[in-house]
MMTF fields as JSON, N, C-alpha, C and O atoms, coordinates in Angstrom:
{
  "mmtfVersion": "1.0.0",
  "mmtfProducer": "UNKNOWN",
  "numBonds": 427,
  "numAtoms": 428,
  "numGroups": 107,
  "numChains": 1,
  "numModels": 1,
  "chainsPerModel": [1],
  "groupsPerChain": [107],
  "chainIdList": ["A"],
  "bondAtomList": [4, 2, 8, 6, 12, 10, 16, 14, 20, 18, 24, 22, 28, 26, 32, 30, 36, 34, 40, 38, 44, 42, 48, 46, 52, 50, 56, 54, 60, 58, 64, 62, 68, 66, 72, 70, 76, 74, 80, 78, 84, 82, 88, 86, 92, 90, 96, 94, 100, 98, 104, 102, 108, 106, 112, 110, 116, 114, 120, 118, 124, 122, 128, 126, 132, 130, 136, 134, 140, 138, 144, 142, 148, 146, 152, 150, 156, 154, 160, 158, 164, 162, 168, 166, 172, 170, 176, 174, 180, 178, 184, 182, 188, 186, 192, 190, 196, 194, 200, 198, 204, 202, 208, 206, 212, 210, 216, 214, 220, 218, 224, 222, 228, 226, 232, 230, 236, 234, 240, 238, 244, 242, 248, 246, 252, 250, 256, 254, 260, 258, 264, 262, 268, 266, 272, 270, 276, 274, 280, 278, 284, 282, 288, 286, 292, 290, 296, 294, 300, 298, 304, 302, 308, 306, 312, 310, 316, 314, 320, 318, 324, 322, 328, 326, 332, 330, 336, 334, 340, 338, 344, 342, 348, 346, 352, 350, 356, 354, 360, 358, 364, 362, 368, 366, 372, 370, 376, 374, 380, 378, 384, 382, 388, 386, 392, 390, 396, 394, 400, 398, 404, 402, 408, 406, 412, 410, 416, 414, 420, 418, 424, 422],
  "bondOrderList": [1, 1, 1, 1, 1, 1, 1, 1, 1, 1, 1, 1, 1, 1, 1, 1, 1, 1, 1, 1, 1, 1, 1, 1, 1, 1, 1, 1, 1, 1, 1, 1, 1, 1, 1, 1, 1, 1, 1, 1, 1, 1, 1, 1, 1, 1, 1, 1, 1, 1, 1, 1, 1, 1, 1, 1, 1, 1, 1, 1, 1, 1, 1, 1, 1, 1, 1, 1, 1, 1, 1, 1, 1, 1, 1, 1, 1, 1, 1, 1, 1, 1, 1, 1, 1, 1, 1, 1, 1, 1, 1, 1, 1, 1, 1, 1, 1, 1, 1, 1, 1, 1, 1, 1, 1, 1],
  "groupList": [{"groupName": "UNK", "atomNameList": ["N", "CA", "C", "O"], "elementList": ["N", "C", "C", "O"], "formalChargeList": [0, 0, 0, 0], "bondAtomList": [1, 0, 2, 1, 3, 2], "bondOrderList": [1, 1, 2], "singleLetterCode": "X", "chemCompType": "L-PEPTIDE LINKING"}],
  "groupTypeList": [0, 0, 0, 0, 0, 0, 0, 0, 0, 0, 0, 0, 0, 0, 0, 0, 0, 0, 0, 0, 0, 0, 0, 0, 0, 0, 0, 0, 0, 0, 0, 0, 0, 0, 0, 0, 0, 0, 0, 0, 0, 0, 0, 0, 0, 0, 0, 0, 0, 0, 0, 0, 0, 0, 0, 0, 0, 0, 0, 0, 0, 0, 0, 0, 0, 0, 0, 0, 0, 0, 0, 0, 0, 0, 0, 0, 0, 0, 0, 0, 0, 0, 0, 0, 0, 0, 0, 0, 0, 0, 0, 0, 0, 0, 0, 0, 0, 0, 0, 0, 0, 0, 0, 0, 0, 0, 0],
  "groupIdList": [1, 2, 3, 4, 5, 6, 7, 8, 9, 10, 11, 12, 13, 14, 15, 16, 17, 18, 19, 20, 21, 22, 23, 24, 25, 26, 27, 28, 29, 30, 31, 32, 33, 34, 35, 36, 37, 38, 39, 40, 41, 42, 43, 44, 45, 46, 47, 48, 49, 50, 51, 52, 53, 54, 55, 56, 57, 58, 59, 60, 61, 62, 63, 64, 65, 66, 67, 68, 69, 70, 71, 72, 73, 74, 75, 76, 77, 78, 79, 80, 81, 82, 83, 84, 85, 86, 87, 88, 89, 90, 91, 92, 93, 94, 95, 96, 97, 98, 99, 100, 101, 102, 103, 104, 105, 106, 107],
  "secStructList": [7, 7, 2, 2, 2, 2, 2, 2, 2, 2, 2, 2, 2, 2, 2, 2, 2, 2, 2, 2, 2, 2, 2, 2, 2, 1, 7, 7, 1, 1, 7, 7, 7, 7, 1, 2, 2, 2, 2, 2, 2, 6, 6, 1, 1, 2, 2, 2, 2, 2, 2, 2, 2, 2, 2, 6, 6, 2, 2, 2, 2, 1, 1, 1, 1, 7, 7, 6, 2, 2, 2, 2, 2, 2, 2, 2, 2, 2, 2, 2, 2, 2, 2, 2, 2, 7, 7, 2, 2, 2, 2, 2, 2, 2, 2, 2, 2, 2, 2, 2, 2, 2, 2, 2, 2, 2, 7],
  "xCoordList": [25.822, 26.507, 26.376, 25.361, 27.627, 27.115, 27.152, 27.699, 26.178, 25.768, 26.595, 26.097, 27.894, 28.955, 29.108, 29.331, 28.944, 29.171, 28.063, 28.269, 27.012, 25.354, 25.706, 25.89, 25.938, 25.687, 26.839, 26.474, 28.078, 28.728, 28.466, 28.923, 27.646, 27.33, 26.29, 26.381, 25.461, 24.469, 24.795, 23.888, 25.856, 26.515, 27.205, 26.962, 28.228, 29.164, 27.574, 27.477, 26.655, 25.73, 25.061, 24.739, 24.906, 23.952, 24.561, 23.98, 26.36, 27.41, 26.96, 26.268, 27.445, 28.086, 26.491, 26.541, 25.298, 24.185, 24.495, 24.794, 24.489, 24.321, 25.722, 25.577, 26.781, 27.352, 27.437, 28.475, 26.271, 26.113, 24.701, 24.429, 23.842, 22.889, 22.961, 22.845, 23.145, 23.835, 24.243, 24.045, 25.109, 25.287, 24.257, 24.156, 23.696, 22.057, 21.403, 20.804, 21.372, 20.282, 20.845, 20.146, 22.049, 22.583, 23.126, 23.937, 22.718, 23.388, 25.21, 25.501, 26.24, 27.201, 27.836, 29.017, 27.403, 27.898, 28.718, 29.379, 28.537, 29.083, 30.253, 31.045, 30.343, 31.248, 32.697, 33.229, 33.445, 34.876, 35.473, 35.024, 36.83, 37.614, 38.606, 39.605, 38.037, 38.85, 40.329, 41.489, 39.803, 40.761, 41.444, 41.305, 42.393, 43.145, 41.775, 41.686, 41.165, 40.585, 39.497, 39.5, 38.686, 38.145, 39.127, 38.318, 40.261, 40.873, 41.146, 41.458, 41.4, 42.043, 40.775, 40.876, 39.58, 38.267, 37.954, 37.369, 38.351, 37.963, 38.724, 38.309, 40.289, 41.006, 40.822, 41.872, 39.53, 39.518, 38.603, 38.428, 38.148, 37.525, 38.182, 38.033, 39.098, 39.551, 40.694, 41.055, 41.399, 42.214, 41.979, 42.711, 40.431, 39.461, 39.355, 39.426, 39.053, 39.148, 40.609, 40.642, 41.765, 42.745, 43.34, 43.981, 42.971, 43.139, 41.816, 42.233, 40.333, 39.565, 40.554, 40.817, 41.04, 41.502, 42.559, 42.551, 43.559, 45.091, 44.538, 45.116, 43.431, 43.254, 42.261, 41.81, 42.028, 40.977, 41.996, 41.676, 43.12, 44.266, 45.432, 45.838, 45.625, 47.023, 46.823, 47.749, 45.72, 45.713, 46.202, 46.714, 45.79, 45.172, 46.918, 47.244, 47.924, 49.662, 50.074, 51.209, 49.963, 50.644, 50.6, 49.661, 51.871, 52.449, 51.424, 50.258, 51.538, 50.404, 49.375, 48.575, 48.792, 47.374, 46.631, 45.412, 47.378, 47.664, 47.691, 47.984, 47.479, 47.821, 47.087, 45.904, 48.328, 47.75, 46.921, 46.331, 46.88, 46.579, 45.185, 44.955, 44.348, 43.141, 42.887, 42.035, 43.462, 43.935, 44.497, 43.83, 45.809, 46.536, 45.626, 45.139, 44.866, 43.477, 43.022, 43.083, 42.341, 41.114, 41.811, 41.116, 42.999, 43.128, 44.027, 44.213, 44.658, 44.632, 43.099, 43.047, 42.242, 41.03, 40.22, 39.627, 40.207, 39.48, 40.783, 40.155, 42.05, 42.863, 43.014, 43.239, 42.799, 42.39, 41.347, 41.512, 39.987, 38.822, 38.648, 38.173, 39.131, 38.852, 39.658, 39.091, 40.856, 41.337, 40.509, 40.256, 40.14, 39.881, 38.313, 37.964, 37.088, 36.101, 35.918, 35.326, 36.637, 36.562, 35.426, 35.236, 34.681, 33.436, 33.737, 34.258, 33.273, 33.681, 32.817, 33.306, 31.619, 30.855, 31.658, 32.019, 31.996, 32.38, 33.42, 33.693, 34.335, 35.502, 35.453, 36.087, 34.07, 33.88, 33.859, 34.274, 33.138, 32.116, 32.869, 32.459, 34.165, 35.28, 36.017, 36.501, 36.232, 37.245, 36.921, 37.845, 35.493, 35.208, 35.089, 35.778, 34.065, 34.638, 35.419, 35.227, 37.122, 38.311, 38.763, 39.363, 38.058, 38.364, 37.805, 38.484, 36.563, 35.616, 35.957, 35.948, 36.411, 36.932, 38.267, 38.359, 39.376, 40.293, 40.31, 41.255, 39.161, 39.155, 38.748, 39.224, 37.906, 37.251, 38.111, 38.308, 38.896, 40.024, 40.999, 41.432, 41.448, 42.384, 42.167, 42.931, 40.714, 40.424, 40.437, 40.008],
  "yCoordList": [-11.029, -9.856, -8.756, -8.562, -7.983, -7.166, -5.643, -5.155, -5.159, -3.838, -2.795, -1.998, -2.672, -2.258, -2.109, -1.07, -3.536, -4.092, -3.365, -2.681, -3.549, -3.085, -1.748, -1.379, -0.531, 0.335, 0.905, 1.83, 0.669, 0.697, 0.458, 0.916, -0.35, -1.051, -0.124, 0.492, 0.35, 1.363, 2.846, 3.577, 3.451, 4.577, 4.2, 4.835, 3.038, 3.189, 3.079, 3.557, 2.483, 2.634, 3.777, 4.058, 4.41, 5.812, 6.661, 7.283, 6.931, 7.877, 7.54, 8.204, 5.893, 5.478, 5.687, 5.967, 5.602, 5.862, 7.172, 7.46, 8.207, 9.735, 10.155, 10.924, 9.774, 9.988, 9.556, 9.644, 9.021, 8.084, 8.975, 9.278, 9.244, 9.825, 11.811, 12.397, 12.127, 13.558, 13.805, 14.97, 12.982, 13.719, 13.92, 14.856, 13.017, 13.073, 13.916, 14.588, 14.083, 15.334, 17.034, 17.87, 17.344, 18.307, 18.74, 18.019, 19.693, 20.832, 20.896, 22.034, 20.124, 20.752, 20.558, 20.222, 20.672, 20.797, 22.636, 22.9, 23.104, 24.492, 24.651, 25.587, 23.749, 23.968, 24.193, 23.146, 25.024, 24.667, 25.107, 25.868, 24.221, 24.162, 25.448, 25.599, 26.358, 27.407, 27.405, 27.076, 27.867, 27.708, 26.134, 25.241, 26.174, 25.38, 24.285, 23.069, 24.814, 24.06, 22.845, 21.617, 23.703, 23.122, 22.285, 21.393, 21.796, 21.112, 20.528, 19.56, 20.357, 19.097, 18.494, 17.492, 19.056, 18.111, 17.621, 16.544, 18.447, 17.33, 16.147, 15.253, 16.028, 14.708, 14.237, 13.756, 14.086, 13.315, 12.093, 11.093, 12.123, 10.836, 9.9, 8.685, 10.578, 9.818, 9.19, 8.036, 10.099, 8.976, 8.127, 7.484, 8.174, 7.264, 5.758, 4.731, 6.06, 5.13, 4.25, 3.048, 5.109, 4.461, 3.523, 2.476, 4.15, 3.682, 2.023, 0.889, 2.265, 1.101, -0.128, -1.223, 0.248, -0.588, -1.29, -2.516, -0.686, -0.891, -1.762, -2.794, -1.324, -2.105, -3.378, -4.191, -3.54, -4.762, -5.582, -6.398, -5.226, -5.975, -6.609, -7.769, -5.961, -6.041, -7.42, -8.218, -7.805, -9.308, -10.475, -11.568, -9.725, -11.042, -11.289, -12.375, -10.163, -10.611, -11.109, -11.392, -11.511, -12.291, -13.573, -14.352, -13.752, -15.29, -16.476, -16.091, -17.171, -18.417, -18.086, -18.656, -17.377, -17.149, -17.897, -18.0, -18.262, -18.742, -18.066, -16.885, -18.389, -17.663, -16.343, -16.04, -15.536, -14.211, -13.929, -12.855, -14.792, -14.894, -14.122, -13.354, -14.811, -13.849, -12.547, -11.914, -12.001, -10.597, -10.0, -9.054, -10.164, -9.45, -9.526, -8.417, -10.735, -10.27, -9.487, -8.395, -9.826, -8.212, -7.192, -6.439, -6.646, -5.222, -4.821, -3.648, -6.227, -5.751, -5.642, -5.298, -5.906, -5.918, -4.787, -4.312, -4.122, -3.057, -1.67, -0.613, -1.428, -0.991, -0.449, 0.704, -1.782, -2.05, -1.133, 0.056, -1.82, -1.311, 0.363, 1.193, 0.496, 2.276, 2.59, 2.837, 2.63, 3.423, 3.288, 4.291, 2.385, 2.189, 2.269, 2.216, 2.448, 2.796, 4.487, 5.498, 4.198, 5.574, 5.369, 6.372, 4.378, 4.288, 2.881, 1.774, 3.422, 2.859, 2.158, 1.134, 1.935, 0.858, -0.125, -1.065, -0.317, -1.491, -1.858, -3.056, -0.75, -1.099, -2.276, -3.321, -1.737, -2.804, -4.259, -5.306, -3.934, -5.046, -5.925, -7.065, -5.422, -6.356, -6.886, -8.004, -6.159, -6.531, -7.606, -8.378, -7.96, -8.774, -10.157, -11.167, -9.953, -11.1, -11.909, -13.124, -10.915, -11.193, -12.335, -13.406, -11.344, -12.312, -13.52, -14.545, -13.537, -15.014, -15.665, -16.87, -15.34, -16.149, -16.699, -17.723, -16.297, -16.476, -17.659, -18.384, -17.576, -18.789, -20.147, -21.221, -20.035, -20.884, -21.631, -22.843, -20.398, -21.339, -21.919, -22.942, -21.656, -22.047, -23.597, -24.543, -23.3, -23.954, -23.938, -24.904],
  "zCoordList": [2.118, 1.643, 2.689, 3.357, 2.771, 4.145, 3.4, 2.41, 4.548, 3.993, 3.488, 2.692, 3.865, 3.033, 1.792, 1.17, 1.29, -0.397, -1.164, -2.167, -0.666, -1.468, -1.486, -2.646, -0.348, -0.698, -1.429, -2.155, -1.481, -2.37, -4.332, -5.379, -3.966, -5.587, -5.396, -6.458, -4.847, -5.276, -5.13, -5.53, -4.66, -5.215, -6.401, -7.427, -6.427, -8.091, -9.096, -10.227, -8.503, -9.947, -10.462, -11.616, -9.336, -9.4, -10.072, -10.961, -9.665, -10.731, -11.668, -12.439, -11.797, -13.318, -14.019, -15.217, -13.512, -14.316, -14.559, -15.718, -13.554, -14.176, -15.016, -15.966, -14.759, -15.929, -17.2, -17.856, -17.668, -18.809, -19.553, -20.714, -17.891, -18.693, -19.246, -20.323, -18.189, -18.491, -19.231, -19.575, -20.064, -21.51, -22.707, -23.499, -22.615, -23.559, -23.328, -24.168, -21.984, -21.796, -21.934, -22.508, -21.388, -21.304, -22.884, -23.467, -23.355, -24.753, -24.447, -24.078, -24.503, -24.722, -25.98, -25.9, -27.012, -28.182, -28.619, -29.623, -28.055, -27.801, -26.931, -27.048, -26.086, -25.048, -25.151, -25.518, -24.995, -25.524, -24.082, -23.225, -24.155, -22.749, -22.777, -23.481, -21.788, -22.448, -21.067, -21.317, -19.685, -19.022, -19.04, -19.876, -17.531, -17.407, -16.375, -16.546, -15.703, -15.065, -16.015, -15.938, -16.828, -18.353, -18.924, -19.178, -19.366, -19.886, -19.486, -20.181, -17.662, -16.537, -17.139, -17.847, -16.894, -17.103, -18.121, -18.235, -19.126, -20.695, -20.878, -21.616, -19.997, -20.372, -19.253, -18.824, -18.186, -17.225, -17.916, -17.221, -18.95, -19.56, -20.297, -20.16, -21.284, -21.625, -20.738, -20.967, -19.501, -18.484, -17.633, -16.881, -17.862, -16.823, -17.27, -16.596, -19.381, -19.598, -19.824, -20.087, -19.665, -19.918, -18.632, -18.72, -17.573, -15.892, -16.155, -15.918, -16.646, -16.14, -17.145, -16.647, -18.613, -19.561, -18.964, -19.077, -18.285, -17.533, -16.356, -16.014, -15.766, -14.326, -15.154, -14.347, -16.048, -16.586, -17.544, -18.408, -17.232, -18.892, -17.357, -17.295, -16.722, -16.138, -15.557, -15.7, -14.914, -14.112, -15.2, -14.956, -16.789, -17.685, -18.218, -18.697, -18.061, -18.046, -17.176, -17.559, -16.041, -15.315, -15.313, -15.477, -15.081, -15.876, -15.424, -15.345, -15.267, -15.24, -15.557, -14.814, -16.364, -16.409, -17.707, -17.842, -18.383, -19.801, -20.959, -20.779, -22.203, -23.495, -23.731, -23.581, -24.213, -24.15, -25.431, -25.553, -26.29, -27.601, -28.208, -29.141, -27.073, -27.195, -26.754, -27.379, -25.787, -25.274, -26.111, -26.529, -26.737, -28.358, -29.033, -29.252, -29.736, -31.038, -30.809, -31.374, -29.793, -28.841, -29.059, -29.741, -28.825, -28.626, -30.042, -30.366, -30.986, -32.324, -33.216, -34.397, -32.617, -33.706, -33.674, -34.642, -31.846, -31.638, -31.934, -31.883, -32.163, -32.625, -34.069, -34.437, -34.919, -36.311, -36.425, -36.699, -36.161, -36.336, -36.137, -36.912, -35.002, -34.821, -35.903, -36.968, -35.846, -37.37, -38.513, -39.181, -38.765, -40.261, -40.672, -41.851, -39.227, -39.299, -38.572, -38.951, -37.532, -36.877, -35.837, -35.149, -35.577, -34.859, -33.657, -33.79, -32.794, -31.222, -31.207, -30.729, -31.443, -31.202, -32.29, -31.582, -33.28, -34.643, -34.086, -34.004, -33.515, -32.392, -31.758, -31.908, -30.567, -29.207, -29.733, -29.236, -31.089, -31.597, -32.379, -32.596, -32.926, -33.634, -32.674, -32.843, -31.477, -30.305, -29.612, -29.357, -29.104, -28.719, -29.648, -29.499, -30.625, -31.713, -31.953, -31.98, -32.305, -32.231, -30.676, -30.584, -29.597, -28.453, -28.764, -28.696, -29.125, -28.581, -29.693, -29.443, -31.393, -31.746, -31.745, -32.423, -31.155, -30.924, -29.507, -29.197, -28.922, -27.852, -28.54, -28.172, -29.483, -29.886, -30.531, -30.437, -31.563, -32.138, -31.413, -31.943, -30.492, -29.69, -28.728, -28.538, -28.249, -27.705, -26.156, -25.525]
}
């Protein structure tokens, strides 16, 4: 592996750690987005996650890849689930399910 790759994987980890931990520690339950600059930043999470979802789904449509069957369960189950619990972990946790049983059944 050349030294490139490593230190790469040890900056994306160090962010992706401190932006995971920083919120636990830091008080922003008060915070409200008042300017324009505050609000670019409050929807930079949720377009972050919509960019990793799009770049982790898009390979799994292209044609030869085989049945999309378990990909549609997954994202009808974690779809389902948030509405009707409201909670992102029961989400993750139906979505995947949905996937792994949908392989199983399939085969």
């Amino acid at each position: 592996m050349s030294v490139d790759v490593i230190q790469l994987g040890l900056i994306v980890g160090a962010f992706t750690w401190a932006f995971r931990f920083a919120p636990t520690r830091l008080d922003l339950a008060n915070d409200r987005p008042e300017g324009l600059f505050d609000r670019f930043l409050s929807a930079t999470g949720p377009a972050a996650i919509a960019t990793l979802f799009t770049a982790s789904v898009l390979p799994m449509l292209k044609p030869g890849l085989g049945d999309q069957a378990p990909l549609a369960m997954g994202m009808l189950a974690v779809i389902g689930a948030h509405f009707w619990f409201r909670s992102t972990a029961i989400a993750t946790l139906s979505g995947a399910a949905a996937y792994g049983m949908t392989i199983f059944v399939l085969g």
